[in-house]
C-alpha positions as CSV (number, residue, x, y, z in Angstrom):
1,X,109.2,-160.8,53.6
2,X,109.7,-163.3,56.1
3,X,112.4,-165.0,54.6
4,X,113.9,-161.8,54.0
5,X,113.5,-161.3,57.4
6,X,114.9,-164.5,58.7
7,X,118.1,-163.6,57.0
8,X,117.3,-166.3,54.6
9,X,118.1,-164.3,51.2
10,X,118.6,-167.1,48.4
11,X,115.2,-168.4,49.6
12,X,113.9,-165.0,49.2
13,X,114.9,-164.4,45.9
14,X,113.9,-168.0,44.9
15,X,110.4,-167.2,46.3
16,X,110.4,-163.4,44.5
17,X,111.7,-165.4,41.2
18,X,108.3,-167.6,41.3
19,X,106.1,-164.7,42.4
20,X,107.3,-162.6,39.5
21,X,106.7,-165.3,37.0
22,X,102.6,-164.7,38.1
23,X,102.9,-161.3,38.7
24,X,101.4,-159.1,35.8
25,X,104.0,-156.6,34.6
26,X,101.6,-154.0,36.2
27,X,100.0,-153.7,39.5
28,X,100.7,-154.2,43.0
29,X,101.3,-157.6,43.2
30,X,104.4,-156.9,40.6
31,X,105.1,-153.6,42.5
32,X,106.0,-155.4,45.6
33,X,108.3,-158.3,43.8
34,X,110.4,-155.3,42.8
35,X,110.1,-153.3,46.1
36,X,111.3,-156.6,47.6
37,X,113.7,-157.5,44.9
38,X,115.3,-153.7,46.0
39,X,115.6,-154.7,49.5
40,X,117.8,-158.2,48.5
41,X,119.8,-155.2,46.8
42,X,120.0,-153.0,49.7
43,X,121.0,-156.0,51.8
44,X,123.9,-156.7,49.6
45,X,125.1,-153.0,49.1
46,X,123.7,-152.8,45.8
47,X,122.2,-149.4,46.6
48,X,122.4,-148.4,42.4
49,X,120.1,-151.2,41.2
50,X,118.0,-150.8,43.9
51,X,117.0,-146.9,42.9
52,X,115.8,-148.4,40.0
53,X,114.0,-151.2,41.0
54,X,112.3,-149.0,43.5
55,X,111.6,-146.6,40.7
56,X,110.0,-149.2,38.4
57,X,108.3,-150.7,41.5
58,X,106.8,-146.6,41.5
59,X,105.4,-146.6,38.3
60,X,104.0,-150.0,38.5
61,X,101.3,-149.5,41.2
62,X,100.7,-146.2,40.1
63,X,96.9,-145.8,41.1
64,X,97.2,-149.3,42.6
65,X,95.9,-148.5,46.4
66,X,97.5,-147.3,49.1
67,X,99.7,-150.0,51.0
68,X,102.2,-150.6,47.8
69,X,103.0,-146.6,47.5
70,X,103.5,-146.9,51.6
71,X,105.5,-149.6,51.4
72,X,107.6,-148.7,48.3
73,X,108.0,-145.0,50.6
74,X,109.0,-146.9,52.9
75,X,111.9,-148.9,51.6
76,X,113.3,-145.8,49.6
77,X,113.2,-144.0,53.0
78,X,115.5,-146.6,54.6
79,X,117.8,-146.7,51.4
80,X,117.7,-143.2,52.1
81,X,118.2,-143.5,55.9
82,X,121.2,-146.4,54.6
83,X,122.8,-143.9,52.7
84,X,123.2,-140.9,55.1
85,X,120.3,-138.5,53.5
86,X,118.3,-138.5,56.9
87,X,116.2,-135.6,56.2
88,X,114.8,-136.8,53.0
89,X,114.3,-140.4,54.7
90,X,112.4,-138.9,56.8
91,X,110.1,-137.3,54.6
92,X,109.5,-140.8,52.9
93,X,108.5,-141.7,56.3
94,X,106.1,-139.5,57.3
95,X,105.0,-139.9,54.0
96,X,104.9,-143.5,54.4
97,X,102.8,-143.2,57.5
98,X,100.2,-141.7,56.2
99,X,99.2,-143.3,53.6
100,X,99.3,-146.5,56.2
101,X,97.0,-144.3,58.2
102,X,94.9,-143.4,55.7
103,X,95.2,-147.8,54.7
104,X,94.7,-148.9,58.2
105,X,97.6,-150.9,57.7
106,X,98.7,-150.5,61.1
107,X,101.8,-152.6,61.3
108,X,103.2,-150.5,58.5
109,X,102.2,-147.4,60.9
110,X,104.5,-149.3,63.5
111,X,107.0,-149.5,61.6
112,X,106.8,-146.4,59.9
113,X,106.9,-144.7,63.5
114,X,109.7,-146.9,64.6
115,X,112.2,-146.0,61.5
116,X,111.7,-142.1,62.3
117,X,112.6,-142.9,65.8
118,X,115.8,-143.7,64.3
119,X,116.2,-141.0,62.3
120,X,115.5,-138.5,65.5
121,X,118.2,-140.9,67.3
122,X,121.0,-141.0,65.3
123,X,120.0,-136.8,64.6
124,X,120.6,-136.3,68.7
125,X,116.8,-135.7,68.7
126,X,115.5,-138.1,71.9
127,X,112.7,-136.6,72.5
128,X,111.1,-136.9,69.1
129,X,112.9,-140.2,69.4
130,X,111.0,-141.2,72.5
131,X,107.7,-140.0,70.8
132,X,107.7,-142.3,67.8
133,X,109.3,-145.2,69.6
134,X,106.9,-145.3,72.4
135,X,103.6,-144.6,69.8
136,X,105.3,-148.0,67.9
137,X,105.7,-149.9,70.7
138,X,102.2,-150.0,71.7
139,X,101.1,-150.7,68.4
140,X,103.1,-153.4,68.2
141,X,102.3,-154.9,71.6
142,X,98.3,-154.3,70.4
143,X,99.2,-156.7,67.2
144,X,101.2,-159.1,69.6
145,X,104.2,-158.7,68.1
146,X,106.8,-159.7,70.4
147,X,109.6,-160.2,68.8
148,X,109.1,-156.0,67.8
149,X,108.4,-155.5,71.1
150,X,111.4,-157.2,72.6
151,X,113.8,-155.3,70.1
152,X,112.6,-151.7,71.0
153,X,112.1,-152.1,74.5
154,X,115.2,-151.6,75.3
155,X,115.6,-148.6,73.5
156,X,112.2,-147.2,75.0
157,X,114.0,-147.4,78.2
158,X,117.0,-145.9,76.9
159,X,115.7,-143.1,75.6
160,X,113.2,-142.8,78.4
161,X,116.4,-142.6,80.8
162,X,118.2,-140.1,78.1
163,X,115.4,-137.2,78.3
164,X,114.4,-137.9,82.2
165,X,110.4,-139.0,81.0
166,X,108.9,-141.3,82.9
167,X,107.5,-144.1,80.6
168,X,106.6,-146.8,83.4
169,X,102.9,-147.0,82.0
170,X,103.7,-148.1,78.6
171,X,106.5,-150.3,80.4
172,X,103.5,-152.0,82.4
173,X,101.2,-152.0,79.6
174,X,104.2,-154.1,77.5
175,X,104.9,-156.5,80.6
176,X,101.5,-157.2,81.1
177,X,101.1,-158.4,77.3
178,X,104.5,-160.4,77.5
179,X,102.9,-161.8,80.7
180,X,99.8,-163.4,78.8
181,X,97.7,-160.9,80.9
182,X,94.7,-159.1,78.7
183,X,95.1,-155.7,77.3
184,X,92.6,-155.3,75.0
185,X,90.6,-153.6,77.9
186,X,92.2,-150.5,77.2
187,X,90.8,-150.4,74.1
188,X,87.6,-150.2,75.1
């Protein structure tokens, strides 16, 4: 994932090539090889052969636990979201989210939350928009994230300006963290 991330994609797929060779052909362990075998594809256009991968990533952590169907959801809601079919992205999404929820895999809830934000963007919808983002944001900031953080700030702010709310308490909150000050006191 992180090579994937770093834009590193030859590495990635050297490193899914190894992982695959001790994967079972069952399981989650295999599931997410070919989940992240179908984001290599989406990367390189190859929206086809990733549909399939993602489908065979399906049926191989059927009753396999919670974070693989998330994150499987999730990557078919952003080939989805890729390919123009917002609404049913969206549904993957939400979906997505609650099995993370329901995982405590919080990140994923982070980034579930900050993919519909998109969605309610691009739809006009910045309200909804501002909702998601700002819920993401401060999860993201609570798992000291800052590179996440950085990106959406922005577009906090944006959208903040967009539907006139004021968002200078999560603003603080976030500079605070990026500061070194301690948040976890509002956890408490």
């Amino acid at each position: 994932v992180l090579l994937i991330e770093a834009d590193d994609l030859a590495g990635a797929e050297v490193l899914l090539d190894e992982a695959q060779l001790l994967a079972r052909e069952t399981g989650p362990v295999y599931a997410m090889v070919l989940n992240h075998r179908a984001v290599l594809l989406m990367m390189a256009n190859r929206t086809n052969e990733a549909v399939t991968l993602l489908d065979q990533a399906e049926s191989a952590a059927v009753g396999d636990g919670l974070n693989a169907d998330a994150t499987i959801r999730f990557t078919r809601g952003r080939l989805m979201m890729k390919n123009g079919n917002y609404a049913e992205a969206m549904s993957l999404f939400q979906h997505a989210l609650e099995l993370d929820r329901q995982a405590g895999f919080t990140r994923g809830m982070a980034d579930d939350l900050s993919a519909m934000a998109g969605i309610h963007e691009h739809l006009g919808e910045d309200e909804a928009a501002l909702d998601c983002l700002d819920r993401s944001i401060k999860i993201y900031a609570l798992l000291e994230n800052q590179a996440k953080v950085l990106e959406n700030l922005g577009r906090l702010e944006s959208l903040a300006q967009k539907t006139g709310t004021d968002v200078r308490v999560t603003v603080h909150f976030i500079n605070q963290w990026l500061a070194g000050e301690a948040v976890d006191v509002i956890c408490r």
